[in-house]
C-alpha positions as CSV (number, residue, x, y, z in Angstrom):
1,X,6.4,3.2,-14.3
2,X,7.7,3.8,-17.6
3,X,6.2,4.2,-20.7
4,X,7.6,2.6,-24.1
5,X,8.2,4.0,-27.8
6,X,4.1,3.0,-28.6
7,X,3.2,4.5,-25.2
8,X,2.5,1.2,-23.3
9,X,3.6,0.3,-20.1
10,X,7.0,-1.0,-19.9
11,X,6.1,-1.9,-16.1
12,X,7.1,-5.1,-15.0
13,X,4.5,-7.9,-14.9
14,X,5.3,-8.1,-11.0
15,X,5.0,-4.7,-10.4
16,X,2.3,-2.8,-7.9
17,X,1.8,0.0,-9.8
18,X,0.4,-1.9,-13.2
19,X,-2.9,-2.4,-13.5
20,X,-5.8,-3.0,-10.7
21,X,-2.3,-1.2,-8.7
22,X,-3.3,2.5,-10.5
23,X,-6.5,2.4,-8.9
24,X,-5.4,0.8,-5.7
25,X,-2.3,3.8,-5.6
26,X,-4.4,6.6,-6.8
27,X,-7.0,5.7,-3.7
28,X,-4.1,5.3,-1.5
29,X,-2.5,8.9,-2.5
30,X,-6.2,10.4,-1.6
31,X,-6.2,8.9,2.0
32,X,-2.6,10.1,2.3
33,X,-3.5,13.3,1.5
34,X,-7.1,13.5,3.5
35,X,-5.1,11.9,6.8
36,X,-2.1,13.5,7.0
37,X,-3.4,17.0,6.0
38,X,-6.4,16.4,8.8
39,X,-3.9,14.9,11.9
40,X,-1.4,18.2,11.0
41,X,-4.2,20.4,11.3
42,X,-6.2,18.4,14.5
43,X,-2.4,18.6,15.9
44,X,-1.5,22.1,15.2
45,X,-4.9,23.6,16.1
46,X,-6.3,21.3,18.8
47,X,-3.1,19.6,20.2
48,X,-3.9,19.9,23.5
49,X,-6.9,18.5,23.2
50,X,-6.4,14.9,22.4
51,X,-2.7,14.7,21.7
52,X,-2.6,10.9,21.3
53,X,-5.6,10.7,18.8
54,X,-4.3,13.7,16.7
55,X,-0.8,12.2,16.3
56,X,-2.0,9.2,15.4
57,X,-3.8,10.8,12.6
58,X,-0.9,12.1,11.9
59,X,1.0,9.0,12.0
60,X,-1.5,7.2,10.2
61,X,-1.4,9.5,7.0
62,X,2.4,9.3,7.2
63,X,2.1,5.7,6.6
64,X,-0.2,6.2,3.9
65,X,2.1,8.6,2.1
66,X,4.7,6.0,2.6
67,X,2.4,2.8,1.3
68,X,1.3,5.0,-1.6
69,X,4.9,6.0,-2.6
70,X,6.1,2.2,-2.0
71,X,3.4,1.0,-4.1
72,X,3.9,3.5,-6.7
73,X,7.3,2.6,-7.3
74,X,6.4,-1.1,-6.8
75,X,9.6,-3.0,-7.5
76,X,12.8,-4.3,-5.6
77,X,13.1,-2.6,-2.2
78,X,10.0,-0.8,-2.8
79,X,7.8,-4.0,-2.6
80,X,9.7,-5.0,1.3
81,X,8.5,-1.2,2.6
82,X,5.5,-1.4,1.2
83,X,4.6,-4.8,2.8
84,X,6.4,-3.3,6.0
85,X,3.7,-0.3,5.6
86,X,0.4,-2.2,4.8
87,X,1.3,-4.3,7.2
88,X,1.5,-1.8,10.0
89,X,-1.6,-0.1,8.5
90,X,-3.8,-3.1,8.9
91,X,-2.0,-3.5,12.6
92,X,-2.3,0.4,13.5
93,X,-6.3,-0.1,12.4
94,X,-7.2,-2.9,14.1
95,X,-5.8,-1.9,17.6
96,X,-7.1,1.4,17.3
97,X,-10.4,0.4,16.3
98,X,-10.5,-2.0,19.0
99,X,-9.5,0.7,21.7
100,X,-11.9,3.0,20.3
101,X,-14.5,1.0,21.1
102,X,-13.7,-1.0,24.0
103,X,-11.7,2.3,25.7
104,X,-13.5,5.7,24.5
105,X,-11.9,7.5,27.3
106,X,-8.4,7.3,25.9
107,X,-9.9,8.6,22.3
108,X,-11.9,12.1,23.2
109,X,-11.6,12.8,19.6
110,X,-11.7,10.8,16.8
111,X,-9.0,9.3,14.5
112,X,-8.5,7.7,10.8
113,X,-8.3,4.7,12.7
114,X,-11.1,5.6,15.4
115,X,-13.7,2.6,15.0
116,X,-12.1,0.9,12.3
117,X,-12.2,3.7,10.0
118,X,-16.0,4.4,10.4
119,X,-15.3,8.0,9.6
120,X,-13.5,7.2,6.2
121,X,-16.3,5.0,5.4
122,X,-14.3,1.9,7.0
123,X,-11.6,2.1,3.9
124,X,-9.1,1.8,6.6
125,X,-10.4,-1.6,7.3
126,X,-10.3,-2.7,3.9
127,X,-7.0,-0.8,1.8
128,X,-4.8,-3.0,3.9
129,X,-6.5,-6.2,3.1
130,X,-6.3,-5.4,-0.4
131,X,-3.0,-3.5,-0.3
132,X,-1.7,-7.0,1.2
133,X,-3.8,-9.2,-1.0
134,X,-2.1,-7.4,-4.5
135,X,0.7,-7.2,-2.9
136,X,0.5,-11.0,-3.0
137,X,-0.6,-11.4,-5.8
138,X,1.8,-9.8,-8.0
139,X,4.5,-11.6,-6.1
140,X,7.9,-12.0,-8.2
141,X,7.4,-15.3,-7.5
142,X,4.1,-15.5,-9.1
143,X,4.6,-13.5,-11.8
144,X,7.9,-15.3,-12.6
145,X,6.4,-19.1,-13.2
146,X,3.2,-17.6,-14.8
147,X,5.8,-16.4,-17.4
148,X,7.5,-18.5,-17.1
149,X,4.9,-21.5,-18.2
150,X,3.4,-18.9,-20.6
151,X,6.2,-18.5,-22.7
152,X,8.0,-21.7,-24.6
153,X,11.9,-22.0,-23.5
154,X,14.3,-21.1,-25.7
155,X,17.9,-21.7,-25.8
156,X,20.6,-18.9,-25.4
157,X,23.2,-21.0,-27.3
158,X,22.2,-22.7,-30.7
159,X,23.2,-26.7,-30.3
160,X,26.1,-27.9,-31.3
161,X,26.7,-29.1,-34.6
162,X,27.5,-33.4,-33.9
163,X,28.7,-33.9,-37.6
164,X,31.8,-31.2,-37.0
């Protein structure tokens, strides 16, 4: 995002990172950080332990670094990898949770995703259903006709003079 002459926001009105998107980029760099530095540690230290729960910990915090970056940025491209990465987020929590609970065995140790995020305070339950609902909602689409009926038309050409 850049910042005008005045020091406003020169972000466009489609774009993730405006807004309700701070807060929702900021709490996605702090799960990115707390998952990906706790499934490299679990990995490194306790590997062979639970080697599928602790690298996908790890994978889980790598796809939070990647939403956060993708939401950051929040424009063009951007906005397709960061639907790709909420979207497997909210994917990746659901069928771990689900596994979690209906097949301990396979978790011995416990995940971001273990139990729908219970650990995390369920925010990996919830981040992706927001995540996809702003993605939504700040849609180029959206954003486009809102401006689009906002704002009067106004010719590019001045008319032509008929008595010429």
């Amino acid at each position: 995002m850049d910042l005008d002459r005045t020091g406003g926001s020169t972000a466009s009105p489609h774009s993730t990172s405006s807004g309700f998107g701070r807060l929702l980029v900021a709490v996605y760099a702090i799960l990115a950080l707390a998952a990906t530095v706790r499934g490299a540690y679990q990995l490194v230290a306790h590997g062979s332990e639970a080697p599928l729960a602790y690298s996908l910990s790890l994978a889980a915090g790598i796809v939070y670094v990647v939403a956060t970056l993708a939401l950051a940025k929040g424009t063009g491209r951007w906005r397709t990898v960061a639907w790709v990465t909420v979207s497997i987020e909210l994917v990746g929590v659901l069928t771990v949770g689900l596994l979690t609970i209906v097949d301990a065995g396979d978790f011995p140790e416990a995940t971001v995703w273990s139990s729908f995020g219970q650990g995390y305070g369920y925010v990996p339950l919830v981040l992706p259903l927001v995540g996809l609902f702003w993605l939504w909602r700040t849609r180029p689409t959206a954003a486009a006709s809102a401006a689009a009926s906002a704002v009067p038309s106004v010719p590019s050409e001045p008319p032509a003079n008929p008595a010429a």
